[in-house]
MIZA-386245 format. One record per residue: residue number from 1; residue in three letters; x, y, z of N, C-alpha, C in turn. Coordinates in steps of 0.1 Angstrom, whole numbers, plus 5000, padded with zeros to 4 digits. Layout:
+-----+------+------+------+------+-------+-------+-------+------+------+------+
!  nr ! rest ! n.c1 ! n.c2 ! n.c3 ! ca.c1 ! ca.c2 ! ca.c3 ! c.c1 ! c.c2 ! c.c3 !
+-----+------+------+------+------+-------+-------+-------+------+------+------+
! NUM !  ALA !    X !    Y !    Z !     X !     Y !     Z !    X !    Y !    Z !
...
+-----+------+------+------+------+-------+-------+-------+------+------+------+
***
This chain:
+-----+------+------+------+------+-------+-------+-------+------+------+------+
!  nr ! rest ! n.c1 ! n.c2 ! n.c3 ! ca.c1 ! ca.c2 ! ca.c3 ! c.c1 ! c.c2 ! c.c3 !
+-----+------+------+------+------+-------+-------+-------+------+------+------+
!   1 !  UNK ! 2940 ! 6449 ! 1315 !  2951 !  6459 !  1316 ! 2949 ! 6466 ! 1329 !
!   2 !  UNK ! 2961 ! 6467 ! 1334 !  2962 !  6476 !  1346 ! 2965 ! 6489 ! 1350 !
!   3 !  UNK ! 2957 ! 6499 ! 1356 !  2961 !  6510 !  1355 ! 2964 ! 6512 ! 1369 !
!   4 !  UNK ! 2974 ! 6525 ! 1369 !  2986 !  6528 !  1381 ! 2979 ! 6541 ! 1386 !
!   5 !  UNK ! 2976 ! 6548 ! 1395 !  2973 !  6557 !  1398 ! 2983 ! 6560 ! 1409 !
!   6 !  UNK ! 2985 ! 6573 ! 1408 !  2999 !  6576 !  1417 ! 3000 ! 6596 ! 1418 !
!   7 !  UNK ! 3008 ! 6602 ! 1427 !  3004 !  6615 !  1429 ! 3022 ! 6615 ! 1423 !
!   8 !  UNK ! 3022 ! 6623 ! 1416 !  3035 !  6626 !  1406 ! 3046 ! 6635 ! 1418 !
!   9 !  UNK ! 3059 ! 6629 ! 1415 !  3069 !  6635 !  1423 ! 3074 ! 6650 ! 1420 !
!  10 !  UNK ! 3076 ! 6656 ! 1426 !  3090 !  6663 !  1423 ! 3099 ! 6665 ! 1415 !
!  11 !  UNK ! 3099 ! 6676 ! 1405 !  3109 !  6674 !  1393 ! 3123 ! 6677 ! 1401 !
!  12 !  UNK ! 3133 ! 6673 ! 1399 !  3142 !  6674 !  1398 ! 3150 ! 6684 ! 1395 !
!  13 !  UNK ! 3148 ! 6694 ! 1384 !  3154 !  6701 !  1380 ! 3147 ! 6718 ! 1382 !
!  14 !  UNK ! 3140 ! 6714 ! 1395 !  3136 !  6731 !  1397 ! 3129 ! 6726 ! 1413 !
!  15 !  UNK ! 3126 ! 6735 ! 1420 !  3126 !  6733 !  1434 ! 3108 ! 6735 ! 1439 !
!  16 !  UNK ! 3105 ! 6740 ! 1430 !  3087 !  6742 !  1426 ! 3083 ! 6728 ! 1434 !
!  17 !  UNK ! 3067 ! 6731 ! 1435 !  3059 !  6719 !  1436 ! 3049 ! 6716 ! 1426 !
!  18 !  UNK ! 3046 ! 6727 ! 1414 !  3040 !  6728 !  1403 ! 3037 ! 6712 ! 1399 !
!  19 !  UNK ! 3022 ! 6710 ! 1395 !  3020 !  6698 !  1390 ! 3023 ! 6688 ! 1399 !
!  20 !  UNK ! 3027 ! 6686 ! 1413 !  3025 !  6673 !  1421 ! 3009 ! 6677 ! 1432 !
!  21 !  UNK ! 3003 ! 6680 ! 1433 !  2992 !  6683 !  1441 ! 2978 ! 6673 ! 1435 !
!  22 !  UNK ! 2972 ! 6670 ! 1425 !  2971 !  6661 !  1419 ! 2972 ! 6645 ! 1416 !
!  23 !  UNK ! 2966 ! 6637 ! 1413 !  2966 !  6626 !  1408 ! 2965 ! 6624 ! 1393 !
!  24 !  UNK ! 2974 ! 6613 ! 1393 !  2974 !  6607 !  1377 ! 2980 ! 6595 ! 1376 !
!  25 !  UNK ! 2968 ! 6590 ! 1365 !  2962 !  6577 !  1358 ! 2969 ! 6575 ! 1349 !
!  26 !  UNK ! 2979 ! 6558 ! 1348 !  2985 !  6562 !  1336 ! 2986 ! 6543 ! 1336 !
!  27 !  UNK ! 2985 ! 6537 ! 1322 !  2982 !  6524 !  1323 ! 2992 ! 6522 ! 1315 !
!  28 !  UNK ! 2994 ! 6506 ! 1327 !  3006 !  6496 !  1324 ! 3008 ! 6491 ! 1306 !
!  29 !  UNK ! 3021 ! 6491 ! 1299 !  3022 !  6486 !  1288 ! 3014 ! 6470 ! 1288 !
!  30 !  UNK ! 3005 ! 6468 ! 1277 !  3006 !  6454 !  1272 ! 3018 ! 6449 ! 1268 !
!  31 !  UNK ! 3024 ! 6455 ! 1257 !  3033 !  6447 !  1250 ! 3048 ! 6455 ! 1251 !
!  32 !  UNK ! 3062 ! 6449 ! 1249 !  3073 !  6456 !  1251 ! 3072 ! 6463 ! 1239 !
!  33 !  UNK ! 3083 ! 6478 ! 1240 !  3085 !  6482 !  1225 ! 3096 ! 6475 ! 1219 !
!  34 !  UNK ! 3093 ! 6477 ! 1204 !  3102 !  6475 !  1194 ! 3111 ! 6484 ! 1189 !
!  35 !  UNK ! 3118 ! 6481 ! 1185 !  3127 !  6488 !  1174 ! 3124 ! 6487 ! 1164 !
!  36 !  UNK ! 3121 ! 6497 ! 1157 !  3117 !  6497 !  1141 ! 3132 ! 6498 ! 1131 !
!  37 !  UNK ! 3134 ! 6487 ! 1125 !  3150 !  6483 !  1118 ! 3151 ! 6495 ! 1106 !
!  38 !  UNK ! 3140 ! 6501 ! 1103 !  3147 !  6511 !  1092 ! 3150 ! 6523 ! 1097 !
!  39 !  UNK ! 3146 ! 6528 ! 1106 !  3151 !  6545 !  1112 ! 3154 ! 6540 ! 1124 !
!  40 !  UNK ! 3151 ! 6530 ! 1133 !  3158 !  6529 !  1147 ! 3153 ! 6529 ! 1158 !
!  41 !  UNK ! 3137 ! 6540 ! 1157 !  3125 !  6540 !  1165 ! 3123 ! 6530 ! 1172 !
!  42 !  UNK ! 3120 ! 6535 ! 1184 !  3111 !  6524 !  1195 ! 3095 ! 6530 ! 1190 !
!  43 !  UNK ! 3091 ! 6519 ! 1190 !  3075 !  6517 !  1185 ! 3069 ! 6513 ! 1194 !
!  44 !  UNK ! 3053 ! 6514 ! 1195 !  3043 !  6508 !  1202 ! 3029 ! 6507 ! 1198 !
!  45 !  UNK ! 3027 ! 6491 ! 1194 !  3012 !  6495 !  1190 ! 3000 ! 6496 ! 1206 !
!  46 !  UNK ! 3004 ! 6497 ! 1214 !  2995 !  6500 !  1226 ! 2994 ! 6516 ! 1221 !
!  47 !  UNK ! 2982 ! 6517 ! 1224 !  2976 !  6533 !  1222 ! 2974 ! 6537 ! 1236 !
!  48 !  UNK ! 2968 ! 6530 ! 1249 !  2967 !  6532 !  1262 ! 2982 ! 6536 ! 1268 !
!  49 !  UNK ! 2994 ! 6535 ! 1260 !  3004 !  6535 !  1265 ! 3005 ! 6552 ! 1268 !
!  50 !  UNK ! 3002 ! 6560 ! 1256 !  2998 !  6574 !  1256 ! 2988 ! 6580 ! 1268 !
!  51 !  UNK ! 2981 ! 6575 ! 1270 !  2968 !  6579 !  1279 ! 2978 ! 6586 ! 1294 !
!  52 !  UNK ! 2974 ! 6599 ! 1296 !  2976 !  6600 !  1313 ! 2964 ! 6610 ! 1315 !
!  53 !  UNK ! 2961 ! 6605 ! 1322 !  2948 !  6610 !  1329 ! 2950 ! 6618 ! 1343 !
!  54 !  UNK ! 2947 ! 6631 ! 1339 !  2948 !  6641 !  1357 ! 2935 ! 6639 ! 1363 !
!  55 !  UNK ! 2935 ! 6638 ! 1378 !  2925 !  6642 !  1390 ! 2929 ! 6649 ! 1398 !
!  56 !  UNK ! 2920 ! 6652 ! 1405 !  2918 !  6664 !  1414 ! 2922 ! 6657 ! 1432 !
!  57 !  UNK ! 2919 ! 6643 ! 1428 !  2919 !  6634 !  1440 ! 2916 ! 6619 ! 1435 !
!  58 !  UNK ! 2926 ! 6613 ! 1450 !  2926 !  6599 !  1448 ! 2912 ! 6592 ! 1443 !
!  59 !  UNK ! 2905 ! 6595 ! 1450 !  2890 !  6592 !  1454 ! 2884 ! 6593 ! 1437 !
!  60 !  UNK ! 2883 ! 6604 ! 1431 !  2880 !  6601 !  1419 ! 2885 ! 6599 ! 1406 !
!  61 !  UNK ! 2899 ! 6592 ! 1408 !  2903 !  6585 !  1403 ! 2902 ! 6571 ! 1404 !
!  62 !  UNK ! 2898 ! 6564 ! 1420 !  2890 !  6552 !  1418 ! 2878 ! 6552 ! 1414 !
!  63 !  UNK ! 2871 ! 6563 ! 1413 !  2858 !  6561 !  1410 ! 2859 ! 6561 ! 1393 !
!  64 !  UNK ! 2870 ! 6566 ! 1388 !  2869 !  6568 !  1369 ! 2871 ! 6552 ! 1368 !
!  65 !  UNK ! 2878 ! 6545 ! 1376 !  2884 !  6529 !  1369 ! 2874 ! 6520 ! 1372 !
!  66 !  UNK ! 2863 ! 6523 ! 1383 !  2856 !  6516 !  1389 ! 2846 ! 6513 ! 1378 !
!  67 !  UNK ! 2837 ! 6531 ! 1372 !  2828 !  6533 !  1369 ! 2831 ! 6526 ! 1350 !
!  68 !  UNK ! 2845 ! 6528 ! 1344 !  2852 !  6521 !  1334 ! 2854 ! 6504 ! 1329 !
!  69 !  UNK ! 2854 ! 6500 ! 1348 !  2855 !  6486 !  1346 ! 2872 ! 6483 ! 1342 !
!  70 !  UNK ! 2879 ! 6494 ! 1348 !  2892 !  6491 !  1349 ! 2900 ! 6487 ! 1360 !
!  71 !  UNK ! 2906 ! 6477 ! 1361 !  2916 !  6469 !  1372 ! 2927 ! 6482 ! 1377 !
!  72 !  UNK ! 2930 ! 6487 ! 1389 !  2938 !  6500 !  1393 ! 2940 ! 6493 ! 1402 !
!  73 !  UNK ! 2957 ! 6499 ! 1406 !  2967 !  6500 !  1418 ! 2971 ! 6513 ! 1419 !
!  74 !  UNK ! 2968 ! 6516 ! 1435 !  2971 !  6525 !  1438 ! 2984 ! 6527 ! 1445 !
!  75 !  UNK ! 2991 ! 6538 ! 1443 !  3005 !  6540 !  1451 ! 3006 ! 6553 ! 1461 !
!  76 !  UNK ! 3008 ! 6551 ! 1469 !  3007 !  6559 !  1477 ! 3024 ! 6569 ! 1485 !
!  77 !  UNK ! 3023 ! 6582 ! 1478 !  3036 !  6587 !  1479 ! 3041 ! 6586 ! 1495 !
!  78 !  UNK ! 3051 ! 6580 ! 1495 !  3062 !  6579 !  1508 ! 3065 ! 6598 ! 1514 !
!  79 !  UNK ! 3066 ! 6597 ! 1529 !  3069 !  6615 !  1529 ! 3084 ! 6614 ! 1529 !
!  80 !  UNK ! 3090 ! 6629 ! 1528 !  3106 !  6628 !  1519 ! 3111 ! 6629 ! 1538 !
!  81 !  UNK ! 3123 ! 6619 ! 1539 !  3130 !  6619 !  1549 ! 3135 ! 6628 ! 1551 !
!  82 !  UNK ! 3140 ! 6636 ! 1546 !  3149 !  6651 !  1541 ! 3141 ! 6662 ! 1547 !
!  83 !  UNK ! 3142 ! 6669 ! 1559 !  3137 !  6679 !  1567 ! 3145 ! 6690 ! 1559 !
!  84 !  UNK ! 3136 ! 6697 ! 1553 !  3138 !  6716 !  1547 ! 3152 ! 6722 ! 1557 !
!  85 !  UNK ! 3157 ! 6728 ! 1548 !  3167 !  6735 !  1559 ! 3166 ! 6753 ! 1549 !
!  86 !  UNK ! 3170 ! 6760 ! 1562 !  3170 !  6774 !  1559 ! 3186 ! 6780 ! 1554 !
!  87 !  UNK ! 3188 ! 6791 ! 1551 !  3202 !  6794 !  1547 ! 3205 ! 6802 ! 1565 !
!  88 !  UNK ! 3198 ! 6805 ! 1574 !  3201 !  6808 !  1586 ! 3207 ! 6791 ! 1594 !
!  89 !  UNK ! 3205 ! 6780 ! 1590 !  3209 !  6771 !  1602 ! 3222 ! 6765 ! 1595 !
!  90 !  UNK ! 3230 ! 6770 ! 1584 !  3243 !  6772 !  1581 ! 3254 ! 6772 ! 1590 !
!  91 !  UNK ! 3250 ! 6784 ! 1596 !  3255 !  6795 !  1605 ! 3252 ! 6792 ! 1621 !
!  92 !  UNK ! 3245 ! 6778 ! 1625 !  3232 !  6772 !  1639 ! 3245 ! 6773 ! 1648 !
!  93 !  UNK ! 3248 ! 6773 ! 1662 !  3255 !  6766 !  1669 ! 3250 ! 6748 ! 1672 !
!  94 !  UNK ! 3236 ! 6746 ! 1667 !  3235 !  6733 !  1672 ! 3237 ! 6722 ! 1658 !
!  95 !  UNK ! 3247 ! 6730 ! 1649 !  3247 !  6723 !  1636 ! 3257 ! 6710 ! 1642 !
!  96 !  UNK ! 3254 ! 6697 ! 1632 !  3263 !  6688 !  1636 ! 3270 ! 6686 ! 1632 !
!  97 !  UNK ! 3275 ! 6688 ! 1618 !  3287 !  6690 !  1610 ! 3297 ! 6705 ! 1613 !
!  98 !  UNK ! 3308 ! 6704 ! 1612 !  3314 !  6715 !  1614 ! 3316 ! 6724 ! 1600 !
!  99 !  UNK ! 3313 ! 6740 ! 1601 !  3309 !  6744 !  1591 ! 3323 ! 6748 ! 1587 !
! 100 !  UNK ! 3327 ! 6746 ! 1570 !  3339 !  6754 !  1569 ! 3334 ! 6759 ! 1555 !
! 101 !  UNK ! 3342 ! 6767 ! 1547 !  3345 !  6777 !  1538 ! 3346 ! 6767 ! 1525 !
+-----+------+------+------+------+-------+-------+-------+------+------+------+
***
């Protein structure tokens, strides 16, 4: 079984950085889920499927899979192409779009 180690994005729905500073361990499904035919549920008998594991750093997070005897891939977050903008460069003369109402 393989586990994924990876520094968690950006939520989407608030502008915070809360919770991405960090690393976390979180291991690949063995098996696909099911649908359970009497209520409709997706099931999983994988228990590891649950597992997320926080660190403090990359570094000992390879050392938890190493010292485990677990197979890890690491991902390494891409930086955001998207340069911060202010509510003053709205208003820039060197803006490149033309500003309207």
């Amino acid at each position: 079984m393989t586990a994924r180690i990876y520094k968690p994005a950006k939520t989407a729905m608030q502008s915070g950085h809360a919770k991405t500073k960090g690393w976390v361990l979180d291991f690949e499904p063995e098996a696909p889920r099911t649908v359970e035919p009497l209520m409709g549920w997706t099931s999983s008998g994988d228990m590891r499927q649950q597992v997320h594991l926080s660190f403090a750093s990359k570094e000992e997070a390879i050392a938890y899979c190493e010292r485990h005897g677990i197979a890890y891939q690491v991902s390494e977050a891409t930086p955001s192409a998207r340069r911060g903008l202010s509510y003053s460069d709205n208003f820039s003369f060197k803006r490149r779009d033309a500003w309207t109402h």
